[in-house]
C-alpha positions as CSV (number, residue, x, y, z in Angstrom):
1,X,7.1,-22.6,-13.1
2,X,5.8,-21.8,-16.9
3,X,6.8,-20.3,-19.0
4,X,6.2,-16.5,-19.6
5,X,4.2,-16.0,-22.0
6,X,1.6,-18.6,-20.3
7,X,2.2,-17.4,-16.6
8,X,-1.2,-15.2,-15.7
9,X,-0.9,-12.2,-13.8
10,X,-1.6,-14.2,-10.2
11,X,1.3,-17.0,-11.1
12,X,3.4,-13.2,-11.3
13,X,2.4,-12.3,-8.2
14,X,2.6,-15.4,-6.3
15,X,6.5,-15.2,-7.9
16,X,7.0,-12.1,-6.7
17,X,6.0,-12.1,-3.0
18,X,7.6,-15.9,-3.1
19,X,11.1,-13.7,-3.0
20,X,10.4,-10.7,-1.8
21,X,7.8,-11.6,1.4
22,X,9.8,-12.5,3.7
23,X,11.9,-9.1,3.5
24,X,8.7,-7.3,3.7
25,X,7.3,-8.7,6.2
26,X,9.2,-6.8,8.7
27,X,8.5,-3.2,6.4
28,X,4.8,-1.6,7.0
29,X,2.3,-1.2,4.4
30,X,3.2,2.7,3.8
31,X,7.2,1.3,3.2
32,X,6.3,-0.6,0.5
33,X,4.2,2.0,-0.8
34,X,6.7,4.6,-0.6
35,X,9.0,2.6,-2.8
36,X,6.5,1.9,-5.4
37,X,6.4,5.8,-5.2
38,X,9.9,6.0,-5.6
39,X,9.8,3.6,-8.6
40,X,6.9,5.8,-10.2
41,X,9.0,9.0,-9.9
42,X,11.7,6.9,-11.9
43,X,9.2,6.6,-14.4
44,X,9.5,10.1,-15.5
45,X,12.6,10.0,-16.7
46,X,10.8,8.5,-20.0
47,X,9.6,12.1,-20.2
48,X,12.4,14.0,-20.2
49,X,15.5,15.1,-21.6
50,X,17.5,15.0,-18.4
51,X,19.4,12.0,-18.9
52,X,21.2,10.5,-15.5
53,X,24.2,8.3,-15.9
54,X,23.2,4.4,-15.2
55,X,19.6,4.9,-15.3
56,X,17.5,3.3,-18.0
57,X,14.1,4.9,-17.6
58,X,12.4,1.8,-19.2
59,X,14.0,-0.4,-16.9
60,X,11.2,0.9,-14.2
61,X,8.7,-0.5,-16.1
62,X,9.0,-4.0,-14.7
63,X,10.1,-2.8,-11.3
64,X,6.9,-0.8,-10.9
65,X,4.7,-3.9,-11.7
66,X,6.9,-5.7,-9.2
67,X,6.4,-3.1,-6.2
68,X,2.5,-3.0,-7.3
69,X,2.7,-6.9,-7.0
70,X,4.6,-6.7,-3.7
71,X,2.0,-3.9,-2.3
72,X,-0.7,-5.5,-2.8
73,X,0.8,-8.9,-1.0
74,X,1.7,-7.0,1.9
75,X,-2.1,-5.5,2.0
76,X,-2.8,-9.4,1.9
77,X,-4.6,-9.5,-1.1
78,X,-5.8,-13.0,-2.1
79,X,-5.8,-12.5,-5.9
80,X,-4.8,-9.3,-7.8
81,X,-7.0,-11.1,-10.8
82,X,-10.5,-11.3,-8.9
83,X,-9.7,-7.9,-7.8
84,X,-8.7,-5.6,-11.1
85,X,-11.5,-7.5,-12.6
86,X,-14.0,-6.9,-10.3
87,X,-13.4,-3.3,-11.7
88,X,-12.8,-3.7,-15.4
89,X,-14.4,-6.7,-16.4
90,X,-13.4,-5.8,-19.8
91,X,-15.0,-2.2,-19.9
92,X,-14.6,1.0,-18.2
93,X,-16.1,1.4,-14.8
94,X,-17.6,4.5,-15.4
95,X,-19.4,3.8,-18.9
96,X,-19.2,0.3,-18.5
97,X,-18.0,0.5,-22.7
98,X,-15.2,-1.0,-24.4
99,X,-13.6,1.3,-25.9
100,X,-14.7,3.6,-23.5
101,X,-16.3,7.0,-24.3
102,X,-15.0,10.3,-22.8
103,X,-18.0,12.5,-22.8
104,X,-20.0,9.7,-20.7
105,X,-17.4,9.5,-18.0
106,X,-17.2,12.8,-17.7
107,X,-21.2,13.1,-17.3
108,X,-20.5,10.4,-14.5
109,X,-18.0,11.7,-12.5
110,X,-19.9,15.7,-13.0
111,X,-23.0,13.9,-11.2
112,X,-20.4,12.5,-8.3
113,X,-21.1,8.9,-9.3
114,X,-19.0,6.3,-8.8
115,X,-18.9,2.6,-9.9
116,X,-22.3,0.8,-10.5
117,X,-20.3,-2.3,-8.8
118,X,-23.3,-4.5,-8.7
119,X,-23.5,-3.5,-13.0
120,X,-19.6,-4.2,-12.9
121,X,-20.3,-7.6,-11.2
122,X,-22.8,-8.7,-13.7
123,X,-20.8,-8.0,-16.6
124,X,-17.8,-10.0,-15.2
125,X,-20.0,-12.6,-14.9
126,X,-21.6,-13.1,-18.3
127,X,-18.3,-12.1,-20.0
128,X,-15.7,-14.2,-17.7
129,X,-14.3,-16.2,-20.9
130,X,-13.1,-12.9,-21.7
131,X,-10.8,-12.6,-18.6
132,X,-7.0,-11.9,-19.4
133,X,-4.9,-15.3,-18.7
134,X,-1.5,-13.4,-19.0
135,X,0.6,-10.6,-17.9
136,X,0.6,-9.2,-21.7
137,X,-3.4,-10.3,-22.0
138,X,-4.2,-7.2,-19.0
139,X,-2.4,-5.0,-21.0
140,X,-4.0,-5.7,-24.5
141,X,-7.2,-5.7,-22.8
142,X,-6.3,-2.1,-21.4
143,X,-5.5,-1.0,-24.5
144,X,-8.9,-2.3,-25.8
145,X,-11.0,-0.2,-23.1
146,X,-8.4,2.9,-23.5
147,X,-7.0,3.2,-26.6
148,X,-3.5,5.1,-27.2
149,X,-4.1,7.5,-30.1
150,X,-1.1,7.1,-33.0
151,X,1.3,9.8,-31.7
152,X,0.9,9.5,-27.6
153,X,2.2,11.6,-25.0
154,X,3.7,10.3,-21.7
155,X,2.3,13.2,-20.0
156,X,-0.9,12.1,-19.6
157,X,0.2,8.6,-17.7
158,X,2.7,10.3,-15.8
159,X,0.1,12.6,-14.3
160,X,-2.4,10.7,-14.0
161,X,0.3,8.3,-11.6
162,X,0.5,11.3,-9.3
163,X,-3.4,11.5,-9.2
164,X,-3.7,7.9,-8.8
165,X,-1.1,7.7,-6.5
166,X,-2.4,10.5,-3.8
167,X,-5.7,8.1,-4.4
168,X,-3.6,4.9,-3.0
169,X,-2.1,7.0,-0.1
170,X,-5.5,7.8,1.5
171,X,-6.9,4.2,0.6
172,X,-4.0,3.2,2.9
173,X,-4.3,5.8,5.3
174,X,-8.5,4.3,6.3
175,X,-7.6,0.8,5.4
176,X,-7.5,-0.2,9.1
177,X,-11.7,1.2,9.3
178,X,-12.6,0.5,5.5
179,X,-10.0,-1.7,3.4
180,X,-12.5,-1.7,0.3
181,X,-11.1,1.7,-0.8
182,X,-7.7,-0.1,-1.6
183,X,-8.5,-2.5,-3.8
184,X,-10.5,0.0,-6.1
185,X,-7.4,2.4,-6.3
186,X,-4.7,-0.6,-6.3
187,X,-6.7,-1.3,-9.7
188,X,-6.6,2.2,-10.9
189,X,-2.8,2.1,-10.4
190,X,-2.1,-0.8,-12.3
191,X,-4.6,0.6,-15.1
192,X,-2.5,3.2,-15.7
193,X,0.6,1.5,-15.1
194,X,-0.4,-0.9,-18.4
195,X,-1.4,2.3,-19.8
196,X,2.1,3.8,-19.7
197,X,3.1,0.4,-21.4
198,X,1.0,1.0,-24.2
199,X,2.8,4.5,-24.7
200,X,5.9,2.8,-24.7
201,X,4.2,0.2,-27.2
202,X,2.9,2.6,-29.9
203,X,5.7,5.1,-29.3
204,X,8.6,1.8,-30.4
205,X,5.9,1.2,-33.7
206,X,5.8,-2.4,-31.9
207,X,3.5,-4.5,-33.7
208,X,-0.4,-4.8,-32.2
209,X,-0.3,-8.5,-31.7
210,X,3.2,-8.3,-29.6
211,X,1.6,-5.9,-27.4
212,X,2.6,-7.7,-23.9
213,X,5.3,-9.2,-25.0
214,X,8.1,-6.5,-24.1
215,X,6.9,-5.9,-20.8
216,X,6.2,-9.9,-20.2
217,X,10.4,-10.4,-21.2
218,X,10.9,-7.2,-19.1
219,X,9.5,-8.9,-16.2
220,X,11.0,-12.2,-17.0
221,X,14.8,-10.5,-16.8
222,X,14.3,-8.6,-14.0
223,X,12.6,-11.0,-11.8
224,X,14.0,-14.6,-13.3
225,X,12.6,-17.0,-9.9
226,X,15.4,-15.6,-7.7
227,X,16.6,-12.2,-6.3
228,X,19.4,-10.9,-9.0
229,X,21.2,-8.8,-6.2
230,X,22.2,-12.2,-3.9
231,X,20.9,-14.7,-6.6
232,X,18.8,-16.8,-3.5
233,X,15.0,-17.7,-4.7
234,X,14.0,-16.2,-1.4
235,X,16.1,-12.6,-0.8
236,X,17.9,-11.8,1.7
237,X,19.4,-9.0,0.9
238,X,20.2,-6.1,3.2
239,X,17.3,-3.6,3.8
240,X,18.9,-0.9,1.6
241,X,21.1,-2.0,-1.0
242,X,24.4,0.0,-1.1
243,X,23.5,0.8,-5.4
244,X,20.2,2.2,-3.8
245,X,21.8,5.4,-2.4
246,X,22.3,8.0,-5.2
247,X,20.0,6.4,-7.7
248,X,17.7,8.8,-8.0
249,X,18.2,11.7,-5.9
250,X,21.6,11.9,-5.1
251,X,22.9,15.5,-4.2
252,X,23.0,15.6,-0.6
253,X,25.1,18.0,1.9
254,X,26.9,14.6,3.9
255,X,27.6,17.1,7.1
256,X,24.6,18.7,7.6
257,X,22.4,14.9,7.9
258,X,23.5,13.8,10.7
259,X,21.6,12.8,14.3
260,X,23.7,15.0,16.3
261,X,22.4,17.8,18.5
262,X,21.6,21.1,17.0
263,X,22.4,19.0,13.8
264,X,20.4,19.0,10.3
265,X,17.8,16.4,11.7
266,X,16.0,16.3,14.6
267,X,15.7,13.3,17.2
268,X,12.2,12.5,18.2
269,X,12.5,14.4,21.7
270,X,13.8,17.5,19.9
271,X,11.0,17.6,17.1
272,X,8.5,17.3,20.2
273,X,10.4,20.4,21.8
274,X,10.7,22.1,18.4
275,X,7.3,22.0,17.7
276,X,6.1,22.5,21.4
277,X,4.2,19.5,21.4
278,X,3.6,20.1,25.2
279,X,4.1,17.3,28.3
280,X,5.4,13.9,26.8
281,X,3.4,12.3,29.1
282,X,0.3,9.7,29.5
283,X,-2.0,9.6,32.1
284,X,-3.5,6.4,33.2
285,X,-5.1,6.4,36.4
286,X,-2.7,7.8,39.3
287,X,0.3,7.0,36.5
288,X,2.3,9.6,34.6
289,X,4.3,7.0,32.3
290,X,6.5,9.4,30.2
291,X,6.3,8.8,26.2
292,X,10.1,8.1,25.0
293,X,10.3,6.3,21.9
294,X,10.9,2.7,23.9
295,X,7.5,2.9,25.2
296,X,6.0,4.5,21.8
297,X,7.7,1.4,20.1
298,X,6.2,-1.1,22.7
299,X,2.9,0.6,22.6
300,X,2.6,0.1,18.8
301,X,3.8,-3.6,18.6
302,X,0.8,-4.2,21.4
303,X,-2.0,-2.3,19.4
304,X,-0.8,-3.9,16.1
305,X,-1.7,-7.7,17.6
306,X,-4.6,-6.5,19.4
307,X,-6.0,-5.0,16.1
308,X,-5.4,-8.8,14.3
309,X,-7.2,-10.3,17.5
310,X,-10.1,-8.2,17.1
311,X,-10.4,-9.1,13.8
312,X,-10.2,-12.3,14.4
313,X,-12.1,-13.2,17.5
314,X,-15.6,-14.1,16.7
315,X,-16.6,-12.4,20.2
316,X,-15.1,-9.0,19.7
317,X,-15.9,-9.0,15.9
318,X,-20.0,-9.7,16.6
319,X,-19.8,-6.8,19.4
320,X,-20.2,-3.0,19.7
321,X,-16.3,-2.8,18.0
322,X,-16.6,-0.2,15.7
323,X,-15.3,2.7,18.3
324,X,-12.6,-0.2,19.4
325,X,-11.4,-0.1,15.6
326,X,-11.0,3.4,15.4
327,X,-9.7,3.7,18.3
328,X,-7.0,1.2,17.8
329,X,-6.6,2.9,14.4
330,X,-5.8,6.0,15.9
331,X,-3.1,4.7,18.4
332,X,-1.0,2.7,15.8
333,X,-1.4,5.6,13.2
334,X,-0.2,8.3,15.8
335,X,2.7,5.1,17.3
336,X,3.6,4.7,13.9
337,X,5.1,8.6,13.4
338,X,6.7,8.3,16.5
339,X,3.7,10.0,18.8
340,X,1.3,9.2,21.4
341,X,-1.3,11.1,22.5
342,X,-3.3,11.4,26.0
343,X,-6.7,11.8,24.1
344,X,-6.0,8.8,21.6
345,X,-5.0,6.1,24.9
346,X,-8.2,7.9,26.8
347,X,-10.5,6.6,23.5
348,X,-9.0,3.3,23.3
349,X,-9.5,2.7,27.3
350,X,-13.4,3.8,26.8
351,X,-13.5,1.7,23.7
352,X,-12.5,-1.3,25.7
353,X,-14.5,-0.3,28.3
354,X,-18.1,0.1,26.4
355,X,-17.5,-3.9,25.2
356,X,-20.0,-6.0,26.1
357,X,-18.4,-8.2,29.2
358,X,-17.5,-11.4,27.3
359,X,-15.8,-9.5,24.7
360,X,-14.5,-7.4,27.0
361,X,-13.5,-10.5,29.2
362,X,-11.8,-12.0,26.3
363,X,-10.0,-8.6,25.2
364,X,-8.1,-8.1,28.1
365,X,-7.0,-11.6,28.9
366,X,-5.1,-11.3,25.6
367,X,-3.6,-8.2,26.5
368,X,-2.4,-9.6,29.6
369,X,-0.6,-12.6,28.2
370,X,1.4,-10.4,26.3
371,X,3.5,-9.8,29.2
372,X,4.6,-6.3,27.7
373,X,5.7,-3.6,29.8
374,X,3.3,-1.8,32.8
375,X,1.6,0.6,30.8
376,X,-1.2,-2.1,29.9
377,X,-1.4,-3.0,33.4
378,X,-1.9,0.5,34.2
379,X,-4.8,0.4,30.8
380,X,-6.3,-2.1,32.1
381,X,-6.5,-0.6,35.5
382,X,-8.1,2.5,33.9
383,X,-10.6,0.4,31.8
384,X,-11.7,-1.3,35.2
385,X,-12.3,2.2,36.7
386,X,-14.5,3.2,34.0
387,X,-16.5,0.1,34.2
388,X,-17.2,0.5,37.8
């Protein structure tokens, strides 16, 4: 591997997801997220007095670079380069200036304008000499397009995070429909996160031509090739780490948390009584196949491969499969919080249904074969009854 101060920003992220993948492969996209979240509310310690015992706030600083790193391989991203420079090819996207000017932004984003990517894509082009080759390069060239003025506040940044952040939930929440959305904010994130390391840069009187450098070592340290908790170049640590609990919020009342009935936290079947959620039931056909979290589980491990094979057959990706996206969309999203829904399993059936036959053909011999439980024979059953 080289060295660090010659590794560029995609030899980071191949490093990172080279120790970490395999341990996310098994979390969802919205786990990974929420601890790049949690990392980001650690960040806010820089900004206040309230000191906790153990913590160094700058010691987040690498770790949020490292969860951005580890988000964006778990979206599947090819190269975090290509994509934040697709966006800031060495100006801001919004005036496309380097440094960039205020007022003009502002005029833009008054007149609901976003990006002029085709502009963007032009620039990128003539100017790709100019194209950081190093961890510490992105943030100089940050700094070059958005200036920190001589006595910077971490308020700004650390606001702007909770903006940006909100931003990268809903990019997530569509992804499944309209993936584009995610690599624009995953770039605003990481803008700001080199932002906040410009703060810290001007705020320690570090010289201009280190700038990079601390966060480069930073990175270096806390990710050296190998996982530091069971020192193995490809983790396999426990899910949660036992130093995890109580880092950040740690005030808890231990008898009141439990899974017990009438206890602090509801089960799955008590929230659906709690909140009256009605008959935890499906209808398919002549069935009534009742909703408990076994089925809910098996019903979103099925939807989550036949979303990849739509994707990926040829067939089903030329045909009318628009309604079949969102429709598979809305049954994972609902499976994922523990919930199924008559109206979303009746919208995948008649999106399966309105296929043209080969696709269709094709669609439900792969169902089939996965030899999953009798609620897809009994989908399938439907789907044939609204054909006929």
């Amino acid at each position: 591997m080289k060295s660090i101060d010659s590794r560029s920003l995609d030899d980071w992220y191949r490093a990172v997801n080279r120790i970490y993948l395999d341990q996310n492969f098994y979390r969802d996209t919205f786990s990974v997220f929420g601890h790049l979240v949690e990392i980001l509310g650690g960040l806010t310690l820089l900004d206040t007095e309230k000191a906790k015992p153990g913590v160094d706030p700058y010691a987040f600083l690498p770790k949020a670079v490292a969860w951005w790193l580890a988000l964006c391989g778990k979206f599947g991203v090819r190269s975090v380069e290509a994509m934040l420079w697709a966006k800031f090819p060495y100006v801001c996207p919004y005036c496309q200036l380097c440094p960039h000017q205020n007022d003009l932004c502002l005029e833009r984003k008054a007149a609901r304008r976003g990006p002029d990517w085709l502009a963007l894509a032009q620039i990128g082009e003539n100017g790709r000499a100019r194209q950081p080759r190093t961890l510490g390069g992105w943030q100089r060239m940050f700094y070059d397009i958005y200036p920190t003025p001589n006595d910077p506040k971490y308020a700004t940044p650390l606001m702007r995070f909770s903006e940006e952040a909100g931003e990268l939930a809903e990019a997530l929440r569509v992804a499944s429909v309209a993936p584009g959305y995610f690599l624009s904010e995953a770039s605003d994130v990481f803008a700001w996160l080199m932002n906040l390391q410009n703060v810290v840069q001007t705020k320690r009187r570090l010289a201009h031509d280190d700038r990079g450098k601390l966060l480069e070592s930073m990175l270096s340290s806390a990710y050296p090739d190998m996982c530091l908790d069971c020192l193995r170049p490809v983790c396999i640590c426990p899910p949660i780490l036992p130093g995890t609990l109580g880092r950040i919020a740690h005030e808890i009342p231990p008898a009141l948390t439990a899974f017990l009935p009438g206890g602090a936290v509801m089960s799955t079947d008590e929230a659906a009584a709690h909140f009256e959620l009605g008959d935890r039931t499906i209808s398919l056909g002549d069935r009534k196949i009742p909703t408990e979290a076994p089925l809910v589980r098996e019903i979103l491990r099925v939807v989550t491969e036949l979303r990849f094979y739509a994707v990926e057959n040829e067939k089903i990706a030329a045909a009318r499969s628009g309604d079949l996206a969102r429709a598979i969309a809305g049954v994972e999203a609902l499976a994922s919080g523990q919930r199924i829904t008559q109206a979303s399993i009746d919208r995948l059936a008649d999106a399966i249904a309105d296929l043209p036959p080969e696709s269709r053909n094709a669609l439900t011999s792969f169902l089939t074969g996965l030899g999953s439980s009798g609620w897809v024979a009994a989908l399938l059953e439907t789907v044939k009854s609204l054909i006929h």
